[in-house]
C-alpha positions as CSV (number, residue, x, y, z in Angstrom):
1,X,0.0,0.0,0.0
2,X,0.8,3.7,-0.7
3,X,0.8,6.8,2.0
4,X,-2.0,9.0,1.8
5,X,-0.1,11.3,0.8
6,X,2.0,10.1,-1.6
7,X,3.0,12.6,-4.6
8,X,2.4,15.7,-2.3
9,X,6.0,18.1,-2.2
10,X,6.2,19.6,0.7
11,X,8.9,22.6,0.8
12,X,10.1,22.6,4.5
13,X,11.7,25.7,5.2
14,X,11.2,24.8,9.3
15,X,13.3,24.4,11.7
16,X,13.4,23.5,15.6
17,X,10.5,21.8,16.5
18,X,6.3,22.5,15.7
19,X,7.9,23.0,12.2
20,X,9.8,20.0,11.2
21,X,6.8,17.7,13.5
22,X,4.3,18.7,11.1
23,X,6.5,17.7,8.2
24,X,8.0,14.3,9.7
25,X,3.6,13.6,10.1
26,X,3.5,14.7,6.2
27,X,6.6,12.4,5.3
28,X,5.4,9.5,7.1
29,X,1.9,9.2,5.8
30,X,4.1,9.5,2.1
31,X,4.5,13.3,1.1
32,X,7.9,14.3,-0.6
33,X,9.1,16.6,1.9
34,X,12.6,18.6,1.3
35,X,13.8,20.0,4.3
36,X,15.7,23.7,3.2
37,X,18.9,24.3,5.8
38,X,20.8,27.0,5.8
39,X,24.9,26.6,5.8
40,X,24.7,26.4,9.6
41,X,21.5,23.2,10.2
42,X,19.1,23.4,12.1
43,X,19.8,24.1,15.4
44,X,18.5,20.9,16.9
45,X,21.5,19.1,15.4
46,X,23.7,20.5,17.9
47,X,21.3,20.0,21.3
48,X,23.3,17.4,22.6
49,X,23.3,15.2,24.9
50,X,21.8,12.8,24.7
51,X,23.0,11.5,21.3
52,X,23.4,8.8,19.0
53,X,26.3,8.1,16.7
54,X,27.3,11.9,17.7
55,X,23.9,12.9,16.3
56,X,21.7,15.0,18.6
57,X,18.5,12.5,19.1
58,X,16.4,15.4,19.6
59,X,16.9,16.1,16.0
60,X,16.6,12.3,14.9
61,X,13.3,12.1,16.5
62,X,11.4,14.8,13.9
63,X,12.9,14.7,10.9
64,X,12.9,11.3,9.4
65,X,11.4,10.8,6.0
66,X,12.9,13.8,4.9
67,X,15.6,15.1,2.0
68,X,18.1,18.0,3.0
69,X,19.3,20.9,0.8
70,X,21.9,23.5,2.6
71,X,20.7,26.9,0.8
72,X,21.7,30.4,1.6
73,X,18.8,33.0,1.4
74,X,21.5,35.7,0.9
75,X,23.3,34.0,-2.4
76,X,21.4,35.2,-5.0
77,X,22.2,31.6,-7.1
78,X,20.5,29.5,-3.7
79,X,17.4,31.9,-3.5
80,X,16.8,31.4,-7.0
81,X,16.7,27.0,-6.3
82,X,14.2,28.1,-3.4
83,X,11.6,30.0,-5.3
84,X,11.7,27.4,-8.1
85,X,11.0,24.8,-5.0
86,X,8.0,26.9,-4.2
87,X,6.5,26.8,-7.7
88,X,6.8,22.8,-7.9
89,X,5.8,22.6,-4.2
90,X,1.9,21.7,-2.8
91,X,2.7,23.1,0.4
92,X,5.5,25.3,2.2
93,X,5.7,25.3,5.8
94,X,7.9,27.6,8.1
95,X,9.1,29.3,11.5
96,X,10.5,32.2,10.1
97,X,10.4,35.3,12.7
98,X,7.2,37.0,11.3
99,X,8.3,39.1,8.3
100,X,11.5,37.9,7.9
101,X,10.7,36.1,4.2
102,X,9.6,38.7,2.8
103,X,13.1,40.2,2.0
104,X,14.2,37.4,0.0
105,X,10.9,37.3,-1.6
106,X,9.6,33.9,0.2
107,X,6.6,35.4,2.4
108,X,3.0,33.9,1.6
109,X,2.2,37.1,-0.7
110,X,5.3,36.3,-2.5
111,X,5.2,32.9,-2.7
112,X,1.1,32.8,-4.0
113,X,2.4,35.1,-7.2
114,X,5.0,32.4,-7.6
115,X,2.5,29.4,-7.1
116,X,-1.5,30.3,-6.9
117,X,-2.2,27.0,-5.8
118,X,0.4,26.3,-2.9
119,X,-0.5,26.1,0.4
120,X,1.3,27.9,2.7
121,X,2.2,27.2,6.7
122,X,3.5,30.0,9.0
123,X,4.2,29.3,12.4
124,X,5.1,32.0,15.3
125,X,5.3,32.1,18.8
126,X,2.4,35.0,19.0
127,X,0.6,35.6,15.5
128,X,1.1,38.4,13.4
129,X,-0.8,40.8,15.1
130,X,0.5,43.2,18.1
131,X,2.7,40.0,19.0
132,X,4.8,39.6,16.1
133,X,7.8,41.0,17.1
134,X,8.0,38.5,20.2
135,X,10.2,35.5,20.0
136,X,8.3,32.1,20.7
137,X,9.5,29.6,22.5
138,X,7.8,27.1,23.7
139,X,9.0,27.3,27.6
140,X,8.0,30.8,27.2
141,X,4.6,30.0,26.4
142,X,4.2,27.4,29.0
143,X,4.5,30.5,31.6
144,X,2.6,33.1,30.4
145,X,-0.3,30.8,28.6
146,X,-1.0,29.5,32.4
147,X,0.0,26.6,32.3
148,X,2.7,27.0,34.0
149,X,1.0,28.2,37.5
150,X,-1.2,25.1,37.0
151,X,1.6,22.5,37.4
152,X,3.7,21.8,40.4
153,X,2.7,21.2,44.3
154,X,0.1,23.9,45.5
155,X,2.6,25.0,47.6
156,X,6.0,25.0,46.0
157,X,6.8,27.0,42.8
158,X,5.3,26.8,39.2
159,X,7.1,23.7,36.9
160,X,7.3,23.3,33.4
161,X,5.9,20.3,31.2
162,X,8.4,18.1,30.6
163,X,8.2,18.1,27.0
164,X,7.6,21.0,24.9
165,X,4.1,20.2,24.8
166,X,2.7,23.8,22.8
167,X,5.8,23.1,19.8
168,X,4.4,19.6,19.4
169,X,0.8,20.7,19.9
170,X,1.2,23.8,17.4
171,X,2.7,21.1,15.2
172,X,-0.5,18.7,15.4
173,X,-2.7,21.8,14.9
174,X,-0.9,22.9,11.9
175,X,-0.8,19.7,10.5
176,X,-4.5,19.9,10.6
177,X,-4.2,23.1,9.2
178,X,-2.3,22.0,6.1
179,X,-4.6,18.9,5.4
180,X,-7.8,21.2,5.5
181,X,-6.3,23.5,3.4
182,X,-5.4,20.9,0.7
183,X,-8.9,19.5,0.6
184,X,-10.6,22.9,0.0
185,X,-7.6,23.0,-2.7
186,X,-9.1,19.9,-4.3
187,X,-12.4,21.6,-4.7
188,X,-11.2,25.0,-5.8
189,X,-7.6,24.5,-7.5
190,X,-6.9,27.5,-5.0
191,X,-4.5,27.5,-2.0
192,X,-3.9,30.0,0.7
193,X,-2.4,31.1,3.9
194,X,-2.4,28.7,7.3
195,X,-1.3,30.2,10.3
196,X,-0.8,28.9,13.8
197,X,1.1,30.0,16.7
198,X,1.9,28.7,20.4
199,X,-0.2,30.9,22.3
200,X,-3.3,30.3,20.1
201,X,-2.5,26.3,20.5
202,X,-1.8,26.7,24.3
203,X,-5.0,28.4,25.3
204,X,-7.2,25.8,23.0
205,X,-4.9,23.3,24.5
206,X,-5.8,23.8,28.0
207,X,-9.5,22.6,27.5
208,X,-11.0,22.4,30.4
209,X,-8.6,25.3,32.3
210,X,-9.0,27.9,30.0
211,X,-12.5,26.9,29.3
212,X,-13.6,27.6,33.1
213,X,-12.0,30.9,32.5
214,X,-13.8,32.0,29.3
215,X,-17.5,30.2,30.8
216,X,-17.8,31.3,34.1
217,X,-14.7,33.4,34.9
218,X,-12.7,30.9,37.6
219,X,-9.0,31.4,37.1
220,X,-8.2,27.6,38.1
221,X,-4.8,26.9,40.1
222,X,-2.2,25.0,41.4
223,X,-3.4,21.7,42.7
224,X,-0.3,19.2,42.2
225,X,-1.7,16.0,40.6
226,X,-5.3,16.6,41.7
227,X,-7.9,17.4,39.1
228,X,-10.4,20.2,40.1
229,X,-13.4,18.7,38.8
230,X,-12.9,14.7,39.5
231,X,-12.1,12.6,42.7
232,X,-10.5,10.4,43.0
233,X,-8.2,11.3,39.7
234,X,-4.7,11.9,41.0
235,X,-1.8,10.2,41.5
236,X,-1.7,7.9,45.1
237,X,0.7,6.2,46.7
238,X,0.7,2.2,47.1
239,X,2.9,0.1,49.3
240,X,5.7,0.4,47.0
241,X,5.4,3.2,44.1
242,X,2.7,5.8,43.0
243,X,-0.4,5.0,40.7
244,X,-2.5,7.0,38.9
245,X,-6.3,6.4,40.1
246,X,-8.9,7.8,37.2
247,X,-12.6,7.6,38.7
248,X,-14.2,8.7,36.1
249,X,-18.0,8.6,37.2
250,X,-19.9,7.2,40.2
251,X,-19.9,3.5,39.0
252,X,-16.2,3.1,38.6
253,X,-16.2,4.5,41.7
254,X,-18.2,1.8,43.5
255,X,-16.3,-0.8,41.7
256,X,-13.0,1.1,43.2
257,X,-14.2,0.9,46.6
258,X,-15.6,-2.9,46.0
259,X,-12.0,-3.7,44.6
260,X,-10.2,-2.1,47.3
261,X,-12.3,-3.3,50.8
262,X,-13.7,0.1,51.3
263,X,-17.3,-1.0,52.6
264,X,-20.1,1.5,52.6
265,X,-18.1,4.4,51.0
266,X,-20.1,4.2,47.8
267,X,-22.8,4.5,49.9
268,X,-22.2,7.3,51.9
269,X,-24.0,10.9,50.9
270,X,-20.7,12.1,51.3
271,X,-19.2,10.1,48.6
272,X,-21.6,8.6,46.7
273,X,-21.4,11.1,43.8
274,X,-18.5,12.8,42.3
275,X,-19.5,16.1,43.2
276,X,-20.1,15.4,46.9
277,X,-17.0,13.4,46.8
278,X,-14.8,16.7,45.0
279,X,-16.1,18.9,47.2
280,X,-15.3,15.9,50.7
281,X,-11.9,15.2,49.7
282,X,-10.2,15.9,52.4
283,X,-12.5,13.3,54.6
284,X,-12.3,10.4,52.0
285,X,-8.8,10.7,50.6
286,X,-7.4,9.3,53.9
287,X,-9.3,6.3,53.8
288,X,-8.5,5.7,50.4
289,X,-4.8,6.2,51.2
290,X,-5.0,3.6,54.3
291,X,-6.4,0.6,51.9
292,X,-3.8,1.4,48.9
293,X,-1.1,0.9,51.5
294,X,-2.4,-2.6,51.4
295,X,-1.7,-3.4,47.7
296,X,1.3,-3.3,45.4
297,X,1.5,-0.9,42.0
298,X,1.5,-3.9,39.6
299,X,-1.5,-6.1,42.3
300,X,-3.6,-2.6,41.8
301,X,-2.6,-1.8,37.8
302,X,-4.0,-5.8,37.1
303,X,-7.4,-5.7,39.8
304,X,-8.4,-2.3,39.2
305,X,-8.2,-2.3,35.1
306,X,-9.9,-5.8,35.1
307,X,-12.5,-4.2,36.9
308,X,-12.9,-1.7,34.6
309,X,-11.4,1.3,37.0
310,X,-8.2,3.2,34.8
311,X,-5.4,2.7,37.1
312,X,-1.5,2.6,36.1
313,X,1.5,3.0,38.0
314,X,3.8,5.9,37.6
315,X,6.5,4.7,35.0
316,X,9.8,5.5,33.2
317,X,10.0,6.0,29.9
318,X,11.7,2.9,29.4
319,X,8.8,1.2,31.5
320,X,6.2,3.2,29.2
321,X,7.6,1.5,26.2
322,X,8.1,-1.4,27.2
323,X,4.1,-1.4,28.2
324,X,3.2,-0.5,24.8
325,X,5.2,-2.9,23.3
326,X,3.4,-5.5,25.4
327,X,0.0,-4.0,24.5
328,X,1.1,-5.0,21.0
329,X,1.6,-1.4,19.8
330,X,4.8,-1.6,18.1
331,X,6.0,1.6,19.6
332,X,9.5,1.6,18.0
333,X,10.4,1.1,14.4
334,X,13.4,1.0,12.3
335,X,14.0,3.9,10.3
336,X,15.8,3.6,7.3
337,X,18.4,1.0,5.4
338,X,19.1,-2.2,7.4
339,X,22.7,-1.1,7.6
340,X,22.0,2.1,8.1
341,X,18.5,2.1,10.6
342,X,18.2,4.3,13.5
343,X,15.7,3.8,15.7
344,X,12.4,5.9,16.3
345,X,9.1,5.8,17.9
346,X,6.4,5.0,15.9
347,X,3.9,7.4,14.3
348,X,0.4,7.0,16.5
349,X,-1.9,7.0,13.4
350,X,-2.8,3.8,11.4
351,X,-4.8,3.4,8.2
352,X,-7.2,0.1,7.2
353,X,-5.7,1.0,3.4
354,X,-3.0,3.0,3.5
355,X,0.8,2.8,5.1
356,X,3.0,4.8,7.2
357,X,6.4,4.3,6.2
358,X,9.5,4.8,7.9
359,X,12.0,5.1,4.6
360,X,14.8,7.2,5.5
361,X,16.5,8.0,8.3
362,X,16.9,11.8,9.2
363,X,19.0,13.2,6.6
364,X,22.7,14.5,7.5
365,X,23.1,18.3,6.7
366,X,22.4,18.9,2.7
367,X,22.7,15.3,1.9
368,X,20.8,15.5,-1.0
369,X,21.5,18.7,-2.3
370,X,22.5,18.1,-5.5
371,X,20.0,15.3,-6.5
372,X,17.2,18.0,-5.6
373,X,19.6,20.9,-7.2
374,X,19.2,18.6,-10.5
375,X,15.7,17.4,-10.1
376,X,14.7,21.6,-10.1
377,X,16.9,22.6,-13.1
378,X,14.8,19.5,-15.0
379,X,12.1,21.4,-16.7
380,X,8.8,20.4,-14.9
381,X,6.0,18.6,-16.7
C-alpha cells in the first residue's frame, strides 16, 4: 500500500521543533518533503546530549522521512533554487520570525504570485498581530499561557511540562491546518495562507482550564496531581510506588471501593457522587490512602483495570515503552536501510488501506542537495 499522501512536495523551510513535527507527520503518511537548511543546520543538530552516533537524538526524532538541501537565502544563485521549489511545491511550511521572508521574496504574498495553488504554513510564537515582534518559544509560552501556575505542588513553585508540549501541539494543529487547506484546494484549484502560533494552541490546548476561564470566569490553580473537577483522579501512593487512580463517574467509583475493601463508602451521601465526593476530599482521601497501602503498584494496575477502574503506575520512559510494546503497539520502528537504521518511535496513526512508512532515516546536513539541485533545473512537466 501507498501513503495518503503520496505525490504531495512539501517545501520545508522549518526548523526547531512545531515545524519540522508537522513535516515528519506529512513524510510518514508518504509526502515528498525537502527540508531547506541553511549553511549552519538546524539548530537541533547540535542539542546534545543525549546523542546517537554523535547525532543530537532530539533532531533524529522529527525529521525522518525527509531530504536536506543547505541553501543560503542571501546568495542570490541558492534563493533562485528556493523559489523554483515553491512553484513545484503543494505546500510550504515555516518558522520564520514573522516578516522575515519577505526580504528574500519567500513570504505567503510572494510565494502565492510564484505558485497560486500552494499552500502555505506560518508558524510563530504569538501571531502576526500586536505580537509579532516576540520570540516564541515554547518554555515561554508554558508561563505566560498559564500553564505553567497550574503545574507543580500547591505550595511549592510553578514547573514546566516536561516536553515541549505547545511546539508539538502547534505542530498537530498545523498539520491539521495543512490537510484542511489541501482539501478545499481539491475543490477549488486554490491555496492559501495557514497560520498557527503557540499561544493560540496553548489556550485551545488547555481545554478544560481555560474553558472555566472563558464560561464562568474561575481562574483555576495549582493543585499538584489533583484534578479540580474529579475525585479520585490523582496520583496515590501504594505500598511500593505511586499510581494514577482515574474515577471517572460514580460506577467506577463503586467498583473502586468494592475492589479495594472500602465498605459502605459508595454509599455514603458524602461520597456517593462525584461532586459530593470533589467537594469531601479531604475526609475520604485518607481512607482511600489507608487501603492502597495494602496493595502493590503492579497487584492494583491488574485488579483495578480488570474491573474496569483506569489505574497505572507511575512509569519511566523505558517502563512506558516497554508497556506499549506489550499492549502490541509496536512503539518503536526502524528507520531507514538495514545497515544504516536508527531507531524511532512510531507514528500514533494507522490506516485500514493506506501505510505509514519509515524510509529514511533523518538526513545529515544537505545530503541531497544536489539530486534535488538537479531534479529543479529539470524542466517540470
Amino acid at each position: 500500500m501507498s501513503g495518503p499522501l503520496d505525490g504531495l512536495i512539501v517545501a520545508d523551510l522549518s526548523r526547531i521543533l512545531a515545524g519540522p513535527y508537522c513535516t515528519m507527520l506529512l513524510a510518514d503518511m508518504g509526502a515528498t518533503v525537502i527540508k531547506v537548511e541553511s549553511p549552519a543546520g538546524d539548530d537541533t543538530r547540535s542539542w546534545i546530549p543525549p546523542e546517537r552516533d554523535g547525532v543530537s537524538t532530539y533532531y533524529l526524532s522529527i525529521n525522518r522521512n525527509k531530504q536536506s538541501i543547505v541553501l543560503d537565502f542571501r546568495d542570490e544563485d541558492d534563493l533562485r533554487v528556493v523559489h523554483e521549489l515553491l512553484r513545484r511545491a503543494d505546500v510550504v511550511v515555516e518558522n520564520f520570525k514573522v516578516g522575515g521572508l519577505a526580504r528574500f521574496g519567500l513570504d505567503y504574498d510572494s510565494a502565492v504570485q510564484i505558485n497560486p495553488a500552494l499552500v502555505y504554513l506560518s508558524i510563530s510564537g504569538f501571531g502576526s498581530k500586536e505580537g509579532a515582534g516576540l520570540p516564541g518559544y515554547d518554555l515561554v509560552v508554558q508561563a505566560v499561557s498559564g500553564l505553567m501556575s497550574l503545574t507543580g505542588d500547591p505550595e511549592g513553585p510553578a514547573y514546566r511540562a516536561g516536553i515541549s508540549v505547545f511546539d508539538v501541539m502547534t505542530g498537530l494543529h498545523g498539520t491539521i491546518g495543512v490537510l484542511a487547506a489541501l482539501q478545499q484546494r481539491a475543490e477549488t484549484g486554490v491555496g492559501q495562507h495557514v497560520e498557527v502560533n503557540l499561544l493560540s494552541s496553548a489556550l485551545s490546548g488547555l481545554v478544560n482550564q481555560t474553558g472555566a476561564f472563558a464560561a464562568a470566569g474561575v481562574v483555576p490553580h495549582r493543585m499538584g496531581n489533583a484534578h479540580p473537577s474529579v475525585y479520585p483522579y490523582e496520583t496515590m501512593p501504594t505500598a511500593d510506588r505511586d499510581v494514577i487512580i482515574a474515577c471517572g463517574n460514580d460506577r467506577q467509583f463503586r467498583i473502586f471501593c468494592d475492589v479495594l475493601g472500602l465498605d459502605g463508602v459508595a454509599d455514603d451521601d458524602r461520597f456517593r457522587l462525584n461532586a459530593d465526593r470533589t467537594a469531601n476530599r479531604a475526609e475520604l482521601h485518607p481512607r482511600i490512602l489507608e487501603r492502597l497501602s495494602q496493595f502493590s503498584a503492579d497487584e492494583l494496575f491488574e485488579k483495578l483495570n480488570a474491573a474496569g477502574v483506569p489505574c497505572g503506575p507511575v512509569n519511566s520512559i523505558a517502563e512506558g515503552v516497554a508497556l506499549a510494546d506489550r499492549l502490541g503497539l509496536e512503539p518503536v520502528v526502524s528507520v531507514g536501510e538495514q545497515d544504516d537504521a536508527v531507531e524511532a518511535i512510531a507514528n500514533p496513526i494507522s490506516f485500514s488501506d493506506a501505510e505509514v512508512s519509515y524510509n529514511s532515516r533523518p538526513p545529515q546536513l544537505g545530503e541531497h542537495s544536489d539530486r534535488i539541485r538537479e531534479w529543479l533545473e529539470t524542466p517540470a512537466e
